[in-house]
N, CA and C of each residue as an Amber inpcrd file, in Angstrom:
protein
   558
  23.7420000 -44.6350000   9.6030000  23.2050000 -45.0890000  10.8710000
  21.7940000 -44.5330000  11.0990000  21.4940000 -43.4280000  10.9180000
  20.3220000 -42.6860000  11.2150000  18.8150000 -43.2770000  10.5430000
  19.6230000 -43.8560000   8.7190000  18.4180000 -44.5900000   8.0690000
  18.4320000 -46.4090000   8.0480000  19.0170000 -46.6800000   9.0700000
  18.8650000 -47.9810000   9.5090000  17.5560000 -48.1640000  11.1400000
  16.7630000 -49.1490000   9.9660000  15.2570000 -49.6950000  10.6170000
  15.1270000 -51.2060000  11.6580000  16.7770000 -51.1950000  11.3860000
  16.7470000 -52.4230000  12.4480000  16.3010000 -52.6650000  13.9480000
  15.9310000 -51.3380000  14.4360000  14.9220000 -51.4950000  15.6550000
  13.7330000 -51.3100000  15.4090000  13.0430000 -50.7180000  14.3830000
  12.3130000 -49.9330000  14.1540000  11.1300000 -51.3380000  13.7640000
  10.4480000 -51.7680000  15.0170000   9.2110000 -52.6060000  15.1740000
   7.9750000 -52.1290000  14.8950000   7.7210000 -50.5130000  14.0760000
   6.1050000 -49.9750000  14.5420000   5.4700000 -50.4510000  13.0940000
   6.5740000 -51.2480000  11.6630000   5.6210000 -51.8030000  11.2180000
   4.9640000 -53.5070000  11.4100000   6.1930000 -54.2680000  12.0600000
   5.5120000 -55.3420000  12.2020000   4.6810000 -55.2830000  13.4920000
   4.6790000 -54.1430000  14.4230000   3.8850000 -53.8390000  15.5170000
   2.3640000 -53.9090000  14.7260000   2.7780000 -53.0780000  13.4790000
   1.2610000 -52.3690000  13.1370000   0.3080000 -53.6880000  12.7540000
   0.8490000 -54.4730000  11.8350000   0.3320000 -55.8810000  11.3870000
  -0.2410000 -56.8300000  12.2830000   0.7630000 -56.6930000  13.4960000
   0.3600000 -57.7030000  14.7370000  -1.0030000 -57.5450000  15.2460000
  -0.8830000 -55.9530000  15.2970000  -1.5930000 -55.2310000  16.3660000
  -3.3050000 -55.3190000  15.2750000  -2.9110000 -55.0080000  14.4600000
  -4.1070000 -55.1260000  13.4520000  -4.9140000 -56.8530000  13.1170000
  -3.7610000 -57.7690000  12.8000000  -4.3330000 -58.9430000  13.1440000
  -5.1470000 -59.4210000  14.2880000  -4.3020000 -58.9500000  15.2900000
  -5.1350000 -58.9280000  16.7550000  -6.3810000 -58.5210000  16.8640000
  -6.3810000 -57.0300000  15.9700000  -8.1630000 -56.5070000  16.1970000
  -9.1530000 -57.5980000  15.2840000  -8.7220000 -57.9540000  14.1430000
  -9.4070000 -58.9740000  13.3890000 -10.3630000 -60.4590000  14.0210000
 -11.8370000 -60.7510000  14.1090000 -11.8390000 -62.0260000  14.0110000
 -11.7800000 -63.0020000  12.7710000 -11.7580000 -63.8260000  13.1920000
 -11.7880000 -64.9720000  12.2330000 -12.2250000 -64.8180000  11.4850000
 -11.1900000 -65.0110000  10.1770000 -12.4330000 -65.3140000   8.4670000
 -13.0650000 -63.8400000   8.5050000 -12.5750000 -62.8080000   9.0340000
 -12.4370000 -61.2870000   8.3100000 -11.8010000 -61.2780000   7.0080000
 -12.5840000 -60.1550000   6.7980000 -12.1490000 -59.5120000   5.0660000
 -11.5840000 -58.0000000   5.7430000 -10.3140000 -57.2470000   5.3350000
  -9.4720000 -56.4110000   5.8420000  -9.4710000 -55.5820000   3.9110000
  -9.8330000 -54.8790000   3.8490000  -9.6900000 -53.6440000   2.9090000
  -8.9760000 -52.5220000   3.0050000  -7.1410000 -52.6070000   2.5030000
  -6.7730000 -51.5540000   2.6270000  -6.0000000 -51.1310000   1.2720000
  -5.9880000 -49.4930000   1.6750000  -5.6340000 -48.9490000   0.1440000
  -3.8140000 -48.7100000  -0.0390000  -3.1830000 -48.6110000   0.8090000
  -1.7480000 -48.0480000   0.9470000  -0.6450000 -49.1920000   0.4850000
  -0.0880000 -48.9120000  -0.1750000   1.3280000 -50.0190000  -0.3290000
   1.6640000 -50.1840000   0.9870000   1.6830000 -49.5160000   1.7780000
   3.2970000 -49.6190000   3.1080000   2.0670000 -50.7530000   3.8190000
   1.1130000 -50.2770000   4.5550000   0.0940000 -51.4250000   4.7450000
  -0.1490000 -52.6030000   4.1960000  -0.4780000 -52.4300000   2.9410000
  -0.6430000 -53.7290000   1.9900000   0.5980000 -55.1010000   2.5270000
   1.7280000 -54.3550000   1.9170000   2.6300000 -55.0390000   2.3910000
   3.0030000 -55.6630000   3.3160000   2.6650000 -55.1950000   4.3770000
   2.9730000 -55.7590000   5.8360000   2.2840000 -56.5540000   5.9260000
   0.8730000 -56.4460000   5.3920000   0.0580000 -57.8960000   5.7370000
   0.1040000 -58.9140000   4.6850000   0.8290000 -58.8210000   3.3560000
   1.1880000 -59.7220000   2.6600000   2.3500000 -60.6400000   3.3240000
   3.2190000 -59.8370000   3.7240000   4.3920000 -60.1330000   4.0110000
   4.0530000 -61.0290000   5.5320000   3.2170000 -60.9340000   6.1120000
   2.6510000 -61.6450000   7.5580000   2.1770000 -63.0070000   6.9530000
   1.4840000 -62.3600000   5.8810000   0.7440000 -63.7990000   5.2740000
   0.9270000 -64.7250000   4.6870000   1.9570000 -64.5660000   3.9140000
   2.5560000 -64.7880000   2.9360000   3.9680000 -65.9190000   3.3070000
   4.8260000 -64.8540000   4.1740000   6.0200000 -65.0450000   4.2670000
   6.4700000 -66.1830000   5.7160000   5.6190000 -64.9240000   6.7480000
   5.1900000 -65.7760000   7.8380000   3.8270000 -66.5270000   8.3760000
   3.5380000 -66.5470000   7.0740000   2.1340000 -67.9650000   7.5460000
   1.7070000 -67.5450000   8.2970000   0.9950000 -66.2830000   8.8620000
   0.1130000 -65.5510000   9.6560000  -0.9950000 -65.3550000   9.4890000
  -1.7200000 -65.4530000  10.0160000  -3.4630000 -65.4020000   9.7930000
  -4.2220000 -65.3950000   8.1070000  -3.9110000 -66.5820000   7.6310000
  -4.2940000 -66.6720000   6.6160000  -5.6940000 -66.6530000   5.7780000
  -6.5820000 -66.7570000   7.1690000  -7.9460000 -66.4630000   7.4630000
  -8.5990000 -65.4840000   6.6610000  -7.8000000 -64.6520000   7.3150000
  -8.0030000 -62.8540000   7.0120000  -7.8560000 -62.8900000   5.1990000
  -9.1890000 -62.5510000   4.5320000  -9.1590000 -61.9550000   2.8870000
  -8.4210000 -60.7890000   3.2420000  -7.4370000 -60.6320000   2.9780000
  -6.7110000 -59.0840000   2.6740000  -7.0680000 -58.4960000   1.0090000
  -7.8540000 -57.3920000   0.8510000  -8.0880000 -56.6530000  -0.3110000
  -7.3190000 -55.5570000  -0.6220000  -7.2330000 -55.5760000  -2.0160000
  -5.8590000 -54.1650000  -2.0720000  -7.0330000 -53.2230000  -2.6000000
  -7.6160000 -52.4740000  -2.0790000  -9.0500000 -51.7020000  -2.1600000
  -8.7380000 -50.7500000  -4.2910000  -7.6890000 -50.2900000  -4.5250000
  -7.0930000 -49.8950000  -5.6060000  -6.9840000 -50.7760000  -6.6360000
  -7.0020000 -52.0470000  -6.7010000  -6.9600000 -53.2810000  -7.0800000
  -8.2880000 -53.4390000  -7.6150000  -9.0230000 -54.0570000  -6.4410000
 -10.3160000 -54.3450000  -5.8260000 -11.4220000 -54.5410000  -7.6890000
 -11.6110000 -53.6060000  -8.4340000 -12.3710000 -53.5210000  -9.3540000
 -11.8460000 -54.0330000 -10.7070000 -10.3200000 -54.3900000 -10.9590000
  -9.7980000 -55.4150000 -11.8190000 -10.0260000 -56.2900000 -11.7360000
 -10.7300000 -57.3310000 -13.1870000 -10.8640000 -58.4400000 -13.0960000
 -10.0350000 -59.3670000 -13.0830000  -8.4960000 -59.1830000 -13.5690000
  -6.9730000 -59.9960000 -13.4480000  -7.2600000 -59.7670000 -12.1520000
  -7.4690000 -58.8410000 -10.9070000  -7.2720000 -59.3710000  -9.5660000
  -8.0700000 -59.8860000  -9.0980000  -9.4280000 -59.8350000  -9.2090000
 -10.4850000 -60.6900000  -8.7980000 -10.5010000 -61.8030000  -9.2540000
  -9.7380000 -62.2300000 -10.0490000  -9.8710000 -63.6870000 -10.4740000
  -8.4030000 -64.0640000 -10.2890000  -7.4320000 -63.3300000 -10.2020000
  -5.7960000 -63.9440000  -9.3750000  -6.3360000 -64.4900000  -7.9120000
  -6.9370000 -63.2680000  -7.1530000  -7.3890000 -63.8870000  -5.4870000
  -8.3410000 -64.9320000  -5.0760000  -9.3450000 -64.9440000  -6.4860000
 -10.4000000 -66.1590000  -6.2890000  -9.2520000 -67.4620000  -6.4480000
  -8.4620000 -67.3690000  -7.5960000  -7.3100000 -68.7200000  -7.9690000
  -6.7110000 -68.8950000  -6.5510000  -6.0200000 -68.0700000  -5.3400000
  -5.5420000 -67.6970000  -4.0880000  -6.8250000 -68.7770000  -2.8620000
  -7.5040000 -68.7550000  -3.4670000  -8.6650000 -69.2600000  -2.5310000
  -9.1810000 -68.3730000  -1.4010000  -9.5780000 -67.1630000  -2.2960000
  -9.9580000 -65.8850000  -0.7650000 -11.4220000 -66.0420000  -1.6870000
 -12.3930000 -66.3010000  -0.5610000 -13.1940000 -66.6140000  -0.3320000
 -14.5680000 -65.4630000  -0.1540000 -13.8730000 -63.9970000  -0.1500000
 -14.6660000 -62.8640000   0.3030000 -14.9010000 -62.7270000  -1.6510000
 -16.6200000 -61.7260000  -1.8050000 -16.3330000 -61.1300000  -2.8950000
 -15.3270000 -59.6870000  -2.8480000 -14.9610000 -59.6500000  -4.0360000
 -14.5220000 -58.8110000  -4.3200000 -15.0350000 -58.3590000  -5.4300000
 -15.1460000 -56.5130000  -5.4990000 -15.4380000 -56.2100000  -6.5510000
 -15.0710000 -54.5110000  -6.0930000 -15.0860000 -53.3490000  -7.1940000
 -15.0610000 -52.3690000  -7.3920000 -15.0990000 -51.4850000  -5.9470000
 -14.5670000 -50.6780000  -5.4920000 -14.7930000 -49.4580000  -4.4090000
 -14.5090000 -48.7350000  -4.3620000 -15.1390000 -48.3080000  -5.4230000
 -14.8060000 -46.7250000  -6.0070000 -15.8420000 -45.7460000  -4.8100000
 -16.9460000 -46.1170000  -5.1480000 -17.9340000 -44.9790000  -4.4010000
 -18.8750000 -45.7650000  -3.5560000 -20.0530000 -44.6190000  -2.3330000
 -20.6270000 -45.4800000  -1.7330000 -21.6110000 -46.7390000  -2.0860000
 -21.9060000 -46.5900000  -3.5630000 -22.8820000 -48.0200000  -4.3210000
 -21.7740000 -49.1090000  -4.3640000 -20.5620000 -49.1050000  -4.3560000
 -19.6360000 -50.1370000  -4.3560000 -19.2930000 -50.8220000  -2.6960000
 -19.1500000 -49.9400000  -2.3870000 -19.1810000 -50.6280000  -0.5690000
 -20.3520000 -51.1930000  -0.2910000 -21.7020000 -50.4990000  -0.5050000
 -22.9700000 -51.1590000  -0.1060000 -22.8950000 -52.6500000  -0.5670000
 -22.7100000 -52.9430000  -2.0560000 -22.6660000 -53.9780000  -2.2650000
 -21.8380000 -54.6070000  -2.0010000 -19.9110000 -54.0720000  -1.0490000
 -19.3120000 -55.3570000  -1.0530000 -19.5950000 -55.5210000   0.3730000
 -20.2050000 -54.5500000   0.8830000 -20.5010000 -54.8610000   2.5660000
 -21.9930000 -55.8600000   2.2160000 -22.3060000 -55.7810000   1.5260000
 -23.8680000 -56.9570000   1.2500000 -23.1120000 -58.3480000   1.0450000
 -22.7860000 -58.8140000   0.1880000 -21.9500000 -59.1890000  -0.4400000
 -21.0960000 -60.2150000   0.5570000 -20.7370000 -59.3330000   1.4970000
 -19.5980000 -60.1670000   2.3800000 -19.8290000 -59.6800000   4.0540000
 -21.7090000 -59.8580000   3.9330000 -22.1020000 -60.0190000   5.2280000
 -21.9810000 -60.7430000   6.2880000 -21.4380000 -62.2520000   5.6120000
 -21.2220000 -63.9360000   6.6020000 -20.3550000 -63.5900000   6.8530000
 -19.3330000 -62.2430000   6.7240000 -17.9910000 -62.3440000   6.8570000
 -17.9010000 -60.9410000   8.0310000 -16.5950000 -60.5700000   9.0540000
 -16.6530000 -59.0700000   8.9830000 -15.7900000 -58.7430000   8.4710000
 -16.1210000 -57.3690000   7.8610000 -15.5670000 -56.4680000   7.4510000
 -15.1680000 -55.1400000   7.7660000 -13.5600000 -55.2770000   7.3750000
 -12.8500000 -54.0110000   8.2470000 -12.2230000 -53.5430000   7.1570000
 -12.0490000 -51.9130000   7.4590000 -11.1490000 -51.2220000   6.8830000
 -10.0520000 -50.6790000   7.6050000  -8.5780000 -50.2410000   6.8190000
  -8.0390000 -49.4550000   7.5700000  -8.4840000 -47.7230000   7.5340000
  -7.5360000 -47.5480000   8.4580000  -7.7830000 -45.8270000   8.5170000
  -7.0320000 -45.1380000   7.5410000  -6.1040000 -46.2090000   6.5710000
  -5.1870000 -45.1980000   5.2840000  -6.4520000 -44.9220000   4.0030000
  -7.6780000 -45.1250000   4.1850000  -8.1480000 -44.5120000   3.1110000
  -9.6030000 -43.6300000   3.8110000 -10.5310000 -43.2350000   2.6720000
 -11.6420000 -42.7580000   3.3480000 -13.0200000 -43.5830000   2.8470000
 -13.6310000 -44.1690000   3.9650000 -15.0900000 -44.5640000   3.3400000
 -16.0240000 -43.7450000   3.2360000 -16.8320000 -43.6720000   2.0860000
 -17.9030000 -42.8210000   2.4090000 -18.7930000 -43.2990000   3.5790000
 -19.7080000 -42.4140000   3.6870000 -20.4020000 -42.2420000   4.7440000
 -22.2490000 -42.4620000   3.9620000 -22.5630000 -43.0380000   4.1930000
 -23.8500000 -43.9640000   3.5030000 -24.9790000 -44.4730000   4.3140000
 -25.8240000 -43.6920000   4.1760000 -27.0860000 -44.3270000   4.9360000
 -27.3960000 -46.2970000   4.4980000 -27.0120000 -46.9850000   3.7130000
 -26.8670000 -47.8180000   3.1610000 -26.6110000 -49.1700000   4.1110000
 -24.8960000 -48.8150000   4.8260000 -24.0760000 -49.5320000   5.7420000
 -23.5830000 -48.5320000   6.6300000 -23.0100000 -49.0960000   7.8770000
 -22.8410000 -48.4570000   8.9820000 -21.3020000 -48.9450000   9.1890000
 -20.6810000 -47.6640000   9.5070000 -18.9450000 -47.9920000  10.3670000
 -18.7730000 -47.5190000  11.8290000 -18.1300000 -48.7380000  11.9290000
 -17.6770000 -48.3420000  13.5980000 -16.3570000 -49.1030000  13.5110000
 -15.6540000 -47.7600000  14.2490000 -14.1920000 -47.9110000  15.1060000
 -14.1620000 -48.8570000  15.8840000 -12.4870000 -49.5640000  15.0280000
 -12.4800000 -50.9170000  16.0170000 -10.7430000 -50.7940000  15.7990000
 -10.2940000 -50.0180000  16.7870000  -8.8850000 -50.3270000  17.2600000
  -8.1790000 -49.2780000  15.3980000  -7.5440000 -50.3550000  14.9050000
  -6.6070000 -49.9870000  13.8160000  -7.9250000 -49.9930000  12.7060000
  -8.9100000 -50.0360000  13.0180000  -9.7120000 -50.2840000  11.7260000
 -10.8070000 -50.0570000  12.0670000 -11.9790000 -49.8270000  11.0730000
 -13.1490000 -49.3040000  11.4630000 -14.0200000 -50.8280000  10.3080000
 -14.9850000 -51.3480000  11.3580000 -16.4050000 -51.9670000  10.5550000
 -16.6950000 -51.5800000   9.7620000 -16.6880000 -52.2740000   8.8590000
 -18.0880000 -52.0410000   7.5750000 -19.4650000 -52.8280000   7.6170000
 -20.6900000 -52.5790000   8.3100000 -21.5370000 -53.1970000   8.2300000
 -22.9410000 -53.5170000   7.2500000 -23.1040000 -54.0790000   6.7920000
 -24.2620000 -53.7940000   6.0450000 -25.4640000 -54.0320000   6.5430000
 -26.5360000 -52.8680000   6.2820000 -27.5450000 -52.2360000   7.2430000
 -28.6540000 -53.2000000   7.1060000 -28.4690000 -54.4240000   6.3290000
 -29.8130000 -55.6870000   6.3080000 -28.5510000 -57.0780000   6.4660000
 -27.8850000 -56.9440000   7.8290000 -27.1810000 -58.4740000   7.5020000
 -28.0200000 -59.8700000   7.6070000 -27.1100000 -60.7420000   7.5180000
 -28.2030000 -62.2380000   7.3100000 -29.0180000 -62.4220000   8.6500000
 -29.3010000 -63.3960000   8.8120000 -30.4280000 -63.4520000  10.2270000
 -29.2950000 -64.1660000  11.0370000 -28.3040000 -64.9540000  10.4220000
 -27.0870000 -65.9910000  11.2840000 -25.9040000 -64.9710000  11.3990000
 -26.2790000 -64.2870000  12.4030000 -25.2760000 -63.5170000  12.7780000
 -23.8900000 -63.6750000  13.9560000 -24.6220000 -65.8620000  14.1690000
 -23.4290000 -65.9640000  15.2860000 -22.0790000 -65.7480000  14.1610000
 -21.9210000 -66.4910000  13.3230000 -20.7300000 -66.5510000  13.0150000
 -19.5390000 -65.1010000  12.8390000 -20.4210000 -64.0550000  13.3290000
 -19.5920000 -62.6380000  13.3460000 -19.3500000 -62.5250000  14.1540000
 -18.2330000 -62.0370000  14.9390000 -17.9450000 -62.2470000  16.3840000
 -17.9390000 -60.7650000  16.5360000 -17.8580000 -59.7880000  18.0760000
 -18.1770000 -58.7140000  18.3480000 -16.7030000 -58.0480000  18.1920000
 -17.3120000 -56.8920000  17.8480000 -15.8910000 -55.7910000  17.6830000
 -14.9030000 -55.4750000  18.5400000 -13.8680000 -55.1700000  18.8420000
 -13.0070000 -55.3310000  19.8970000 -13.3300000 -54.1650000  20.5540000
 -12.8820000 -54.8450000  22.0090000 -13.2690000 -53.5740000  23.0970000
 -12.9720000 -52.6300000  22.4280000 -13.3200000 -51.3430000  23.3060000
 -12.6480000 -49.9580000  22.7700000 -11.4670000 -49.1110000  23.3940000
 -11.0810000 -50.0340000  24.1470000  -9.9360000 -49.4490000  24.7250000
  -8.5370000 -50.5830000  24.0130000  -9.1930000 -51.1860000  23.5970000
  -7.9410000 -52.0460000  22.4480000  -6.5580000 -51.3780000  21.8890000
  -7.0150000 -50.0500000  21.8750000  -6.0730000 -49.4690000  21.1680000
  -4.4020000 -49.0890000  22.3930000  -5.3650000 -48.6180000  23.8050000
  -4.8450000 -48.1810000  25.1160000  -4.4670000 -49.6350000  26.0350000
  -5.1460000 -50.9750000  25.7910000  -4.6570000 -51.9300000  26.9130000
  -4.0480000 -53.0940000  26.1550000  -4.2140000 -53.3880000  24.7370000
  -4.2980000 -54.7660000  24.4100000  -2.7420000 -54.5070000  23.2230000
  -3.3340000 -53.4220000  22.7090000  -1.7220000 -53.6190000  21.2480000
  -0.2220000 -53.2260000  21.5650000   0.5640000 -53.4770000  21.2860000
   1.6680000 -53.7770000  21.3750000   2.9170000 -52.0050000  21.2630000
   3.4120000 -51.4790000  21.3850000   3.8990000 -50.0440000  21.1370000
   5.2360000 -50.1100000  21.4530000   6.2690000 -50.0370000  20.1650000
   7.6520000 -50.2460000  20.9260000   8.0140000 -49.1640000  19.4200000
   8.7770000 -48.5430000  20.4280000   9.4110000 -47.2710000  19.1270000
   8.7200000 -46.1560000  19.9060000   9.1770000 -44.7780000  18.9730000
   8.5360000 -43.5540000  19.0770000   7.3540000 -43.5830000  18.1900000
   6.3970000 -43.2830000  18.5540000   5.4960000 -43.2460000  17.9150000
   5.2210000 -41.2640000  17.4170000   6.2400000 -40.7670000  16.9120000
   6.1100000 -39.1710000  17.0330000   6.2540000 -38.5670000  15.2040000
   5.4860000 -38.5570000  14.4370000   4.8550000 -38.2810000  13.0890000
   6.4910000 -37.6750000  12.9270000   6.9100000 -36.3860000  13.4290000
   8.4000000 -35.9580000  12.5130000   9.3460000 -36.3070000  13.0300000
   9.4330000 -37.6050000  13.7750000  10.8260000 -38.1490000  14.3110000
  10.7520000 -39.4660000  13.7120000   9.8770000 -39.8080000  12.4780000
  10.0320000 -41.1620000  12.3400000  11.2560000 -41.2920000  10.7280000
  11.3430000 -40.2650000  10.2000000  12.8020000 -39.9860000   9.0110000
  12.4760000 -40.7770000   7.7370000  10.8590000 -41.4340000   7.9490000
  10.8530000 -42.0370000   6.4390000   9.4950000 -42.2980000   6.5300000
   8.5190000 -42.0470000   5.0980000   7.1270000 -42.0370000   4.6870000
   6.9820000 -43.5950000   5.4400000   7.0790000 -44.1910000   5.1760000
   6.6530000 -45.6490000   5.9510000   6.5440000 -45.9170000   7.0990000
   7.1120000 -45.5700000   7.9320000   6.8010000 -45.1750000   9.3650000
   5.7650000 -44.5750000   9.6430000   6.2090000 -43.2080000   9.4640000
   5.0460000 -41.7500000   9.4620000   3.6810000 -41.9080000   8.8110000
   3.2790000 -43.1880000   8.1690000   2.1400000 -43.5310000   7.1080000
   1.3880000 -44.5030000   8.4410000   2.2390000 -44.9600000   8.6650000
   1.6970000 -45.8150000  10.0470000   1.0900000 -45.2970000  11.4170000
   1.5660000 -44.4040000  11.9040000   2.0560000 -43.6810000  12.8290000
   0.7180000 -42.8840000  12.6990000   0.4010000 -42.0650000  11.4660000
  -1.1000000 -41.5160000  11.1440000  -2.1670000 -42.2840000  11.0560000
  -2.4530000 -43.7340000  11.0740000  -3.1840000 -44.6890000  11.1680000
  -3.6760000 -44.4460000  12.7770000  -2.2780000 -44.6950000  13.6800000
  -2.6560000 -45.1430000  14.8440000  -3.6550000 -43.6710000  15.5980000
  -2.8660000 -42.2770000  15.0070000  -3.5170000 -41.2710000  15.1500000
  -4.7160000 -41.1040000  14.7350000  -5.3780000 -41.4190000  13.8980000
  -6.8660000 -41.4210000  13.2740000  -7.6330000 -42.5220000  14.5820000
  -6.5900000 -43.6470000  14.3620000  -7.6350000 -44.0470000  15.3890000
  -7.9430000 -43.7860000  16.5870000  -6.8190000 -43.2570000  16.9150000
  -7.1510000 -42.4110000  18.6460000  -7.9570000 -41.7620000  18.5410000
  -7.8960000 -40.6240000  17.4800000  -9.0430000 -39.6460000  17.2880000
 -10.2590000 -40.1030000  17.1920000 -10.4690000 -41.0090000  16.4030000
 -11.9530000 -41.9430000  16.5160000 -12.4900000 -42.1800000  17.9260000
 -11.1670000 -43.2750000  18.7270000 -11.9300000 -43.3750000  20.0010000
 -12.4330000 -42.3980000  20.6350000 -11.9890000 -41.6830000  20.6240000
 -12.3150000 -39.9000000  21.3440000 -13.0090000 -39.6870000  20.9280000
 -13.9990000 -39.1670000  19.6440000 -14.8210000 -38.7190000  19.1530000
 -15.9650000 -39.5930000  19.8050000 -15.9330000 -41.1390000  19.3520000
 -16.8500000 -42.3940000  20.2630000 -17.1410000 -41.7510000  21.8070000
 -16.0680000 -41.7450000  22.0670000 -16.1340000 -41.4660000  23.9140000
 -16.7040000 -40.0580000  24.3360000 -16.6540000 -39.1100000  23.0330000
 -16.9810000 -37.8430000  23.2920000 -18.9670000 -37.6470000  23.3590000
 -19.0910000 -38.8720000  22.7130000 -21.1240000 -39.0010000  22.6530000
 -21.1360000 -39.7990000  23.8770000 -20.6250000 -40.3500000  24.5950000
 -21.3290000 -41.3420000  25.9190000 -20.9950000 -40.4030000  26.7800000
């Protein structure tokens, strides 16, 4: 009884809640299986925002996957992200597009491109985008995280009894911490 997840909504919460921060025809870069999954499984299974390039960032620099997802019809480049010369170029790269990461991995930090906190995910911008910048739509408020996403469960790191939960659960924590840090300069 104790390892039954049949109430346990905080991962399709997390997917929802993350689609939600997304606009249109985003590219979403994340590194974690338990993540990965959820948004395959949204996309995939339940025909959910199919829009969204989902990148498996670990993946990302194989050419069997860059050319499985081009066959997929994802439309973002993809290539290598190993270090900050690899983001510069996939944030160049996939400027017509935005680009988000989650909080399960770490981006470097690069005079190059610029990140900003957006709910479950942080921008990747690149620091010369095109001049047609309607088609990027603006980052979600910043209280997204506090008025707009969805929270059903405990959300408490050693009451969740299994890495998949608790992997999630530190997402939503990074990003709180972000907003705070944001809110701590104004």
């Amino acid at each position: 009884r104790e390892m039954s997840r049949r109430d346990n909504y905080i991962g399709y919460d997390y997917a929802r809640n993350m689609f939600a921060t997304l606009p249109r025809d985003s590219v979403l870069v994340m590194q974690k299986d338990v993540q990965l999954f959820l948004f395959w499984a949204q996309q995939h299974a339940a025909q959910k925002r199919s829009d969204v390039a989902i990148v498996a960032r670990g993946l990302s620099g194989s050419d069997w996957y860059q050319s499985m997802r081009q066959r997929a019809g994802v439309r973002a480049f993809i290539g290598p992200l190993r270090n900050d010369a690899d983001w510069n170029v996939f944030a160049s790269r996939n400027a017509d597009r935005a680009v988000f990461t989650g909080w399960d991995q770490d981006v470097p930090v690069s005079p190059a491109y610029a990140q900003k906190a957006a709910g479950l995910a942080r921008r990747v911008l690149a620091k010369n985008p095109p001049e047609d910048l309607s088609k990027l739509q603006k980052i979600p408020p910043s209280d997204i995280l506090k008025d707009f996403y969805v929270y059903r469960g405990r959300y408490r790191y050693g009451d969740s009894g299994d890495f998949f939960t608790s992997d999630l659960i530190d997402d939503y924590s990074k990003a709180h911490f972000a907003r705070g840090v944001e809110a701590s300069h104004h």
